[in-house]
KOLMI-439705 format. One record per residue (C-alpha): x, y, z negated; residue in one letter; residue number from 0. Coordinates in nm, 3 decimals. Last residue first. Example, Ala and Ser with C-alpha at 12.3 -4.5 7.8 and 13.67 -1.06 7.14 Angstrom:
2
         x         y         z   resn   resi
     1.367    -0.106    -0.714      S      1
     1.230    -0.450    -0.780      A      0
END
This chain:
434
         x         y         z   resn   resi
     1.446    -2.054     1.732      X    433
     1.259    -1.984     1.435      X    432
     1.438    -1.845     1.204      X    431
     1.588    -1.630     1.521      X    430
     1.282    -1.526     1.628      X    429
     1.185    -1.372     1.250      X    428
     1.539    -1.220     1.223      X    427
     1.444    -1.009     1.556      X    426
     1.056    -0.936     1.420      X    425
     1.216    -0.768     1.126      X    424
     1.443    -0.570     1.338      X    423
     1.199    -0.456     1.576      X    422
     0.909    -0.403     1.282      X    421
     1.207    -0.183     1.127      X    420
     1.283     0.035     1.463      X    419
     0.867     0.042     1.547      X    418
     0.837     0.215     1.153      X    417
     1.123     0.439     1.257      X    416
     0.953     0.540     1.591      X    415
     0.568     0.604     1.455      X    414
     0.726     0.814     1.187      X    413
     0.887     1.029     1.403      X    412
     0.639     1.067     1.717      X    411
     0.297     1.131     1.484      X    410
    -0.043     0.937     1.597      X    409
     0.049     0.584     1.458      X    408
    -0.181     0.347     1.670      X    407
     0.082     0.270     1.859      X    406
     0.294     0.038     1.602      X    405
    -0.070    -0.144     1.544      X    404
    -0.035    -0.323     1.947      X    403
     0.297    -0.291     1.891      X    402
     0.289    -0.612     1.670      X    401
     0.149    -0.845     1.958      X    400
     0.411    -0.618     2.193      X    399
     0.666    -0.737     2.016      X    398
     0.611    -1.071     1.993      X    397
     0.518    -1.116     2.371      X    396
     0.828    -0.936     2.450      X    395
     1.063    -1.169     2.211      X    394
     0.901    -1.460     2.323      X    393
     0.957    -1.424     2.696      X    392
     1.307    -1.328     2.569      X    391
     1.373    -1.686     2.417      X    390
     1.230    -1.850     2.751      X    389
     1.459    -1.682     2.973      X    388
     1.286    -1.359     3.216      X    387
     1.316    -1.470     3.583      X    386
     1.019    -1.382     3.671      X    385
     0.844    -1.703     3.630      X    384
     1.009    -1.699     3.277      X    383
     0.735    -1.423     3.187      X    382
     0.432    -1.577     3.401      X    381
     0.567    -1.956     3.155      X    380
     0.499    -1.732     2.857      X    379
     0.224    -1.598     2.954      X    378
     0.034    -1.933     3.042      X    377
     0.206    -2.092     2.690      X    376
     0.015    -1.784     2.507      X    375
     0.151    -1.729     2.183      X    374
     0.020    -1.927     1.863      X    373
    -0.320    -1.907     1.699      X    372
    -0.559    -1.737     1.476      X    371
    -0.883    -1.526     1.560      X    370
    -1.064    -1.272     1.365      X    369
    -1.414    -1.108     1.355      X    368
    -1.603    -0.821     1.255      X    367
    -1.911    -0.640     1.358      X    366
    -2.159    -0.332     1.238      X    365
    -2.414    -0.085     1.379      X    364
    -2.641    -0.003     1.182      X    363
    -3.002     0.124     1.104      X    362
    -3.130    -0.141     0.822      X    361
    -2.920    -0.069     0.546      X    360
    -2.828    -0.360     0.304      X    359
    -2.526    -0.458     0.476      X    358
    -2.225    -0.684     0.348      X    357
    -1.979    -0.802     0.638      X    356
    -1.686    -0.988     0.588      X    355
    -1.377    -1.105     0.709      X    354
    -1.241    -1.415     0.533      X    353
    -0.850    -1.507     0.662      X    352
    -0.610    -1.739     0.520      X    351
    -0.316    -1.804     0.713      X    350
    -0.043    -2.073     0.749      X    349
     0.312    -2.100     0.841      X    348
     0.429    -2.445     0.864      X    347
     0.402    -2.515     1.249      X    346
     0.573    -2.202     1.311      X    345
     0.522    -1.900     1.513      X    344
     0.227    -1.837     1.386      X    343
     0.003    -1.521     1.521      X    342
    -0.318    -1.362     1.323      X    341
    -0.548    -1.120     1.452      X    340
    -0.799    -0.945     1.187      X    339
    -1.108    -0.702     1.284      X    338
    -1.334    -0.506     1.148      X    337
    -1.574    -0.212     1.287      X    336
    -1.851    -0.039     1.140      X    335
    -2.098     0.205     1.244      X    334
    -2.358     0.332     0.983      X    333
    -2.646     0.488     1.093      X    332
    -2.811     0.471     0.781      X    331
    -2.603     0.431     0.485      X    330
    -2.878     0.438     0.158      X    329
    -2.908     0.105     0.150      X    328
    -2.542     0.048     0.051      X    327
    -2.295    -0.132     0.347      X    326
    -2.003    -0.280     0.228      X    325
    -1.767    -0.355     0.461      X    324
    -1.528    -0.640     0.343      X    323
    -1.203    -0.782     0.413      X    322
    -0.995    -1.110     0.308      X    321
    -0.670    -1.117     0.461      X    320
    -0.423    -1.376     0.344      X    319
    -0.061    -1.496     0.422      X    318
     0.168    -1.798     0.450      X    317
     0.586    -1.818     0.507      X    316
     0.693    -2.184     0.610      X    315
     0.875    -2.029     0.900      X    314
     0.701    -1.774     1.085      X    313
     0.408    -1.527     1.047      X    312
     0.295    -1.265     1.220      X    311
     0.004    -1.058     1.089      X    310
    -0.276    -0.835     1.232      X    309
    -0.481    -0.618     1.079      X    308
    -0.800    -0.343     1.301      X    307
    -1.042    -0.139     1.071      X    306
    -1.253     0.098     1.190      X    305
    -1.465     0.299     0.985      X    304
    -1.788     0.547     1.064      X    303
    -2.009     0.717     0.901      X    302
    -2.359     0.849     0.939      X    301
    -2.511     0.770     0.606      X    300
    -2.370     0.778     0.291      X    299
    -2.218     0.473     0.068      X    298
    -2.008     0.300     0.313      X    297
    -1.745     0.090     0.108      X    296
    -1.466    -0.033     0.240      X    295
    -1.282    -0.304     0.099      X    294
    -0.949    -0.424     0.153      X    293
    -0.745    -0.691     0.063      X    292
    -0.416    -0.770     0.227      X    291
    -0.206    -1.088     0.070      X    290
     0.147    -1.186     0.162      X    289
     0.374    -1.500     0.081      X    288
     0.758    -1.515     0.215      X    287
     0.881    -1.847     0.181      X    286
     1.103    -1.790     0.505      X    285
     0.902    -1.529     0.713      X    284
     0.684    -1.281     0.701      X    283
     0.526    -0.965     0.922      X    282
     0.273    -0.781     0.813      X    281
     0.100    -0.529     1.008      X    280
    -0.218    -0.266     0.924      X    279
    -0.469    -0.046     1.031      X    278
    -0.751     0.109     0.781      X    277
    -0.930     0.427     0.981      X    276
    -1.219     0.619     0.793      X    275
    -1.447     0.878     0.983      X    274
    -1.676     1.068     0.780      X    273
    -1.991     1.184     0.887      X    272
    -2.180     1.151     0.509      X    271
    -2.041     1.191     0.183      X    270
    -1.867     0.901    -0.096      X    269
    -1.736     0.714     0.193      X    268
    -1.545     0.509    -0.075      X    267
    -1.209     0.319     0.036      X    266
    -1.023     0.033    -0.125      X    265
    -0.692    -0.047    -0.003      X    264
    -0.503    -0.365    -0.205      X    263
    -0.212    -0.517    -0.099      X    262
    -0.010    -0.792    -0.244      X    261
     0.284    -0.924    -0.192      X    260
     0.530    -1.224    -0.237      X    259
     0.879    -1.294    -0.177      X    258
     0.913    -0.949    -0.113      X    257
     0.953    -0.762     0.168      X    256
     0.742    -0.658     0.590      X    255
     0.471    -0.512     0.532      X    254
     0.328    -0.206     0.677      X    253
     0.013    -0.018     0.592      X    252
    -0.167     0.232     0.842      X    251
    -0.418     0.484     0.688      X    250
    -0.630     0.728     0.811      X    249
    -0.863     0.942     0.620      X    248
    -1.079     1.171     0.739      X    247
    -1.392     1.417     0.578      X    246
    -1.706     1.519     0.705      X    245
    -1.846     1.465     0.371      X    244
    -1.601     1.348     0.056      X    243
    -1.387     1.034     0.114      X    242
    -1.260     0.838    -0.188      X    241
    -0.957     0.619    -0.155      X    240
    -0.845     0.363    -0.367      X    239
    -0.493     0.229    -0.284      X    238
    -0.380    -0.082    -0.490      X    237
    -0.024    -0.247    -0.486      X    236
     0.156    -0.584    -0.579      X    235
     0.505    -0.607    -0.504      X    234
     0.749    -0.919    -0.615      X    233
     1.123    -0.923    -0.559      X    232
     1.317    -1.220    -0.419      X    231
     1.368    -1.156    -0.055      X    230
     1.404    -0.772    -0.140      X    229
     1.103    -0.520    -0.088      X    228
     1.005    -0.406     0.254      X    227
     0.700    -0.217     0.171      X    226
     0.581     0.063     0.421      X    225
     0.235     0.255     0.345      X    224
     0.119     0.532     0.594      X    223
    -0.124     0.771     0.461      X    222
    -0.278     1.040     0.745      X    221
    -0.508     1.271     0.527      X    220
    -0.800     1.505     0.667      X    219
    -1.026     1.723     0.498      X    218
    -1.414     1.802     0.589      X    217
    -1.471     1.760     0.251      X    216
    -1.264     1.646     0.026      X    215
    -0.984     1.320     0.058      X    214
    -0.938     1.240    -0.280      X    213
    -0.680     0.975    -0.273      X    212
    -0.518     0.760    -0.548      X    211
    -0.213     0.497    -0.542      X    210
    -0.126     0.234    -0.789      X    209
     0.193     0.057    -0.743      X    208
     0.343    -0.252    -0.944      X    207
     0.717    -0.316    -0.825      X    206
     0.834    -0.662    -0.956      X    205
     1.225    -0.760    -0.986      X    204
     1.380    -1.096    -0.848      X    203
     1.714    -1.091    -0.777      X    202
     1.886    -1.175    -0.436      X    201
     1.783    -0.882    -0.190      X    200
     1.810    -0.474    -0.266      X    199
     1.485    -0.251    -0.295      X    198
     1.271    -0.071    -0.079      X    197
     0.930     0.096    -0.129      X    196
     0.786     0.358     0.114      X    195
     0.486     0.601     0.077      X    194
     0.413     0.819     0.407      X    193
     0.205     1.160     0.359      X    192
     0.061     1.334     0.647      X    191
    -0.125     1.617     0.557      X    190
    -0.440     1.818     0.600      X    189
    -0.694     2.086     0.398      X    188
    -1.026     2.162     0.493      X    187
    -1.181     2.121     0.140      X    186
    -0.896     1.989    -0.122      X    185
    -0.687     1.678    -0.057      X    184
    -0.564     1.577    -0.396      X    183
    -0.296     1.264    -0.358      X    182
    -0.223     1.089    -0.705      X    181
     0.082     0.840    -0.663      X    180
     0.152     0.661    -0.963      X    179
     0.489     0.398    -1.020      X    178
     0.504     0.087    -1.202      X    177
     0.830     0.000    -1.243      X    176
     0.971    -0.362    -1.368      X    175
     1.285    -0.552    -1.445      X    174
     1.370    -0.966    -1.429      X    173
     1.627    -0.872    -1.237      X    172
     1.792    -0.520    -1.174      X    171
     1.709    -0.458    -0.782      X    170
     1.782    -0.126    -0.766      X    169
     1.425    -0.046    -0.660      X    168
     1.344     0.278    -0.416      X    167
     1.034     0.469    -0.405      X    166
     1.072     0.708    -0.143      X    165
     0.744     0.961    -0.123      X    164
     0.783     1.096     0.239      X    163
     0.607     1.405     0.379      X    162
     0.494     1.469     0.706      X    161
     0.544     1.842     0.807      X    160
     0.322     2.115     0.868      X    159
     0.106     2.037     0.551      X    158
    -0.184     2.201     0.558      X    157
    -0.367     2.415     0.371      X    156
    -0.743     2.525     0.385      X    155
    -0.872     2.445     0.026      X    154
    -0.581     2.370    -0.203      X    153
    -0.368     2.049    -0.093      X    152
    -0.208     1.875    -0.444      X    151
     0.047     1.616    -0.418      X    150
     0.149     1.441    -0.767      X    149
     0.407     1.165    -0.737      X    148
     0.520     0.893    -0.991      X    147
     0.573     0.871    -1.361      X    146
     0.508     0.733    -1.694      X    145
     0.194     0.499    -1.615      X    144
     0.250     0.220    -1.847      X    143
    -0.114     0.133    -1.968      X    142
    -0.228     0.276    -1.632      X    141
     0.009     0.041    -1.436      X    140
    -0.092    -0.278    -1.634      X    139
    -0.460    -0.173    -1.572      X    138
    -0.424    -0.174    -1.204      X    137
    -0.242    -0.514    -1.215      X    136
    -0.506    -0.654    -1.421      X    135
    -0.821    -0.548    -1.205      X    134
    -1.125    -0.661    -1.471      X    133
    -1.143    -0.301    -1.593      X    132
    -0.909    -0.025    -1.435      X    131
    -1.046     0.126    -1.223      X    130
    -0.907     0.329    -0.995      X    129
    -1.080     0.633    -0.856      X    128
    -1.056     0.867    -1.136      X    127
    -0.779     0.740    -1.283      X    126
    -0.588     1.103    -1.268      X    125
    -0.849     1.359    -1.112      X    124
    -0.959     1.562    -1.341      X    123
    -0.700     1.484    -1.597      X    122
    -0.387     1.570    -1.343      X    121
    -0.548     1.909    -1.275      X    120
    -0.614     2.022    -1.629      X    119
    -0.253     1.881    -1.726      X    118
    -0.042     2.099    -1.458      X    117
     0.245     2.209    -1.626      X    116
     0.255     1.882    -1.865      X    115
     0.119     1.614    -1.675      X    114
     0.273     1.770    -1.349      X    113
     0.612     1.676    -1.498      X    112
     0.554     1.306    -1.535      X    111
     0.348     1.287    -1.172      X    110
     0.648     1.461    -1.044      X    109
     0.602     1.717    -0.784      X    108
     0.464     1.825    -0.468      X    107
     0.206     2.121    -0.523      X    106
     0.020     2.351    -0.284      X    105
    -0.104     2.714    -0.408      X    104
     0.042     2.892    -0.126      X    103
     0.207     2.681     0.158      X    102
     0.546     2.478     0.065      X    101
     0.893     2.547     0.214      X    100
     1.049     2.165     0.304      X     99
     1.118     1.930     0.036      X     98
     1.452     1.721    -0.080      X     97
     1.497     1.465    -0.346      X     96
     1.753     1.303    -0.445      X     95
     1.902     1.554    -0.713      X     94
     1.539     1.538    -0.878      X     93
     1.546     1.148    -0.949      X     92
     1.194     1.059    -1.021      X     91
     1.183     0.715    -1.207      X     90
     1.034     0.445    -1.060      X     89
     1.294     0.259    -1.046      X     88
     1.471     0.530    -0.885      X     87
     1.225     0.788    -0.720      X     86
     1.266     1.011    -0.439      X     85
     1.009     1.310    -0.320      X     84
     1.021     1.431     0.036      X     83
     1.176     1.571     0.360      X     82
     1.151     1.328     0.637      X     81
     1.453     1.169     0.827      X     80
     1.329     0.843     0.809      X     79
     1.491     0.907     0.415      X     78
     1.593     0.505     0.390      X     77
     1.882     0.521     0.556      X     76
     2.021     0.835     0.352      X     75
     1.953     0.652     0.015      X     74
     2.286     0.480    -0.044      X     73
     2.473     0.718     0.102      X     72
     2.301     0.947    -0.110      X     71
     2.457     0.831    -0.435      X     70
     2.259     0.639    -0.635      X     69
     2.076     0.713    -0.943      X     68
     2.215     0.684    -1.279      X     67
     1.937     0.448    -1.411      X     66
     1.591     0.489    -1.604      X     65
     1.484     0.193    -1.779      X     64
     1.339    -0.087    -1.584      X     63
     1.100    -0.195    -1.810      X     62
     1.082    -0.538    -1.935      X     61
     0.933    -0.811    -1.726      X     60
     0.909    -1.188    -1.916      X     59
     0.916    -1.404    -1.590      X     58
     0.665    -1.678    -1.578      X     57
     0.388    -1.450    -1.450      X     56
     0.542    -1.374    -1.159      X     55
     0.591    -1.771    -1.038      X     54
     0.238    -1.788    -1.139      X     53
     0.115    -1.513    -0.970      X     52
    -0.103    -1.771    -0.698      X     51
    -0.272    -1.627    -0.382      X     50
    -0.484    -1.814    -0.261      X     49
    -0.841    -1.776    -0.483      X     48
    -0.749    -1.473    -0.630      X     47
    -1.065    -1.259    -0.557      X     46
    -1.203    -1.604    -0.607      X     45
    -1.059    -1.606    -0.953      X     44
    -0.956    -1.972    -1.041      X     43
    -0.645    -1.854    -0.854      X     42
    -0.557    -1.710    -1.178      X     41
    -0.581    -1.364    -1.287      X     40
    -0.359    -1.200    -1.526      X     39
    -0.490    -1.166    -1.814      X     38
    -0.892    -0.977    -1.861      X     37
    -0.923    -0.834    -2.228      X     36
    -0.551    -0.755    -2.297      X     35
    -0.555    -0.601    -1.928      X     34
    -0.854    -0.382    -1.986      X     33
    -0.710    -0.272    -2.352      X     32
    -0.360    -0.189    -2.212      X     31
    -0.548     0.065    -1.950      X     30
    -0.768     0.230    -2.151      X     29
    -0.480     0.286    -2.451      X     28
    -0.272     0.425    -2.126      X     27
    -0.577     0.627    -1.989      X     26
    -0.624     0.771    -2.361      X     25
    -0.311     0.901    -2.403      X     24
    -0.224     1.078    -2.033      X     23
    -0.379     1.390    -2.089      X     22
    -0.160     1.457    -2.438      X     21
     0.002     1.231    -2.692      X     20
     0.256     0.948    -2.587      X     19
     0.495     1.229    -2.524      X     18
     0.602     1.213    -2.877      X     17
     0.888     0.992    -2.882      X     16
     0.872     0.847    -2.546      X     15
     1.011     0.564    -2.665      X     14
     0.748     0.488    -2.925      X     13
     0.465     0.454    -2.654      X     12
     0.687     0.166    -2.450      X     11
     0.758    -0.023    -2.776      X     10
     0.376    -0.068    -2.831      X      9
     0.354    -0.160    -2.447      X      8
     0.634    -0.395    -2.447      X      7
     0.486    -0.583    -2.717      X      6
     0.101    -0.523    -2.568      X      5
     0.274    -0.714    -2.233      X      4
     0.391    -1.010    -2.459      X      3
     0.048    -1.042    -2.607      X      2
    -0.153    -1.071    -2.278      X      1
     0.102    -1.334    -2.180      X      0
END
């Protein structure tokens, strides 16, 4: 396997006919040497332990190469009416793409042209968060980072708008993209960025995303992640995060595609009094498999996080969550909250879930826990009591199980097109299982 993707990487460097040189060289030749040394991990790997890549790993992925993008018919329902970047196979298509006045000094732009026009930038802060060694997927997407999204903040500036990186698949099979996003939140600056990745039914394709935030001090980022893939593509993505004193970062993570997904968010409260929010929903059905990791990492004293998943899961789909808070010695007055809530609406759908807690400070305040079950017959029956049918009962109790995260999303027009596709998700849910 390891010798297929070094193939396709060799051929990869020679097709962009000169542009292999520059900031982005040695990351790549980082990258493909990580994942020649460490595969593709097996469920051998307790990081791994159930969630199997087997049925990925027996498809021979070439890049998707760059396509005649769509008309915007095709992308209007996807836009949640937010200006924003657009990418085709993870390829930045320019006549897509639409963004609102800018402040002073702040950039939005592709990764591929930022690594030219702004290459000092892009190398001090490009990889700097993920690693790359022993994470295969994370080196796979360095080794063949070509594009993505740059968004730079400069001290004091903030965004007045949320802005929306599209990534959209065209669902060629047996195709891959591996797009970047590199968010740079300097001191005191603020935005709202959402990241969504959609793609057609029927084939299967993979999309392998790396996102990096550098939230500085006293800063503030809102990052909302939505991923409703085709029934037949694959997704894996990593977030890493690092939070510099004072600073905020909130992030809320939807899924909803794929035939199976995984989702990593790993955040580093690299300074003290910062305040760091993970929520997220999934919501599967069918075959559908999907994983959350997180870790979060308190480093400095007087921080706080709060973490809060919850998943929904019908037919003979299956999920993970395994999350830690890790607590160094050095984070006094830590307080730390976790917690995962699982519903099946099936007798075939199945959940793994390991919260954790790792603390090795003395002065904190930390808990976690999760629960697993089925709706409540007791509400149910109050529901149909009133003169609500049985089937509706359900819907409600659904709905507001999932709304419970919907809420949590502070801004009015994002918060309403993310409740429209959990509605509508939820809806073919019921009637699987009805």
């Amino acid at each position: 396997m390891s010798d297929w993707y070094q193939q396709r990487f060799a051929a990869f460097e020679q097709s962009l006919n000169g542009g292999a040189d520059g900031a982005l060289h040695g990351l790549r030749h980082t990258g493909i040497g990580h994942f020649a040394a460490a595969g593709l991990p097996t469920t051998s790997d307790e990081e791994w332990r159930f969630t199997s890549v087997a049925p990925l790993a027996a498809i021979d992925f070439e890049l998707a190469p760059e396509p005649n993008p769509p008309g915007e018919e095709t992308v209007a329902p996807f836009r949640y009416g937010l200006a924003g970047l657009v990418f085709v196979d993870g390829h930045y298509a320019p006549e897509l793409s639409q963004l609102d006045a800018l402040p002073a000094g702040a950039l939005v732009k592709s990764l591929r042209a930022a690594s030219d026009a702004d290459a000092d930038l892009v190398a001090a802060h490009l990889g700097r968060q993920a690693a790359t060694e022993n994470v295969a997927f994370t080196a796979l997407n360095t080794a063949f980072l070509q594009d993505g999204a740059l968004v730079y903040l400069p001290p004091k500036t903030a965004l007045a708008q949320p802005l929306h990186l599209l990534f959209l698949s065209t669902g060629r099979p047996n195709t891959v993209s591996h797009p970047r996003v590199l968010v740079v939140a300097d001191a005191h600056a603020a935005a709202t960025v959402v990241e969504s990745y959609v793609g057609p039914g029927g084939a299967a394709y993979l999309t392998n995303a790396v996102s990096e935030i550098s939230v500085g001090e006293n800063a503030a980022i809102d990052h909302y992640r939505v991923q409703r893939e085709g029934d037949a593509a694959f997704h894996i993505s990593a977030t890493h995060v690092r939070e510099e004193r004072a600073a905020r970062f909130r992030s809320t993570a939807i899924t909803l595609g794929g035939q199976l997904s995984r989702n990593h968010v790993h955040t580093l409260l690299a300074g003290e009094a910062v305040d760091s929010t993970l929520n997220g929903l999934y919501v599967e059905d069918g075959n559908q498999h999907v994983d959350n990791h997180t870790l979060i990492e308190h480093a400095q004293p007087h921080c706080q996080s709060h973490e809060f998943y919850k998943g929904i899961l019908g037919g003979e789909s299956s999920g993970v969550f395994r999350g830690k808070i890790h607590v160094h010695q050095a984070a006094q007055k830590t307080d730390a909250y976790q917690a995962n809530q699982n519903l099946l609406l099936s007798d075939d759908a199945r959940i793994d879930t390991k919260p954790q807690l790792e603390i090795y400070a003395d002065d904190v305040k930390c808990s976690h826990g999760s629960t697993t079950g089925q709706l409540n017959a007791e509400a149910i029956f109050y529901l149909r009591s009133r003169g609500i049918a049985e089937k509706d009962a359900v819907t409600v109790l659904t709905r507001a199980f999932a709304d419970e995260i919907v809420d949590r999303i502070p801004n009015e027009p994002v918060r309403r097109r993310i409740r429209t596709l959990v509605a509508d998700k939820l809806a073919s849910l019921l009637q699987e299982t009805a």
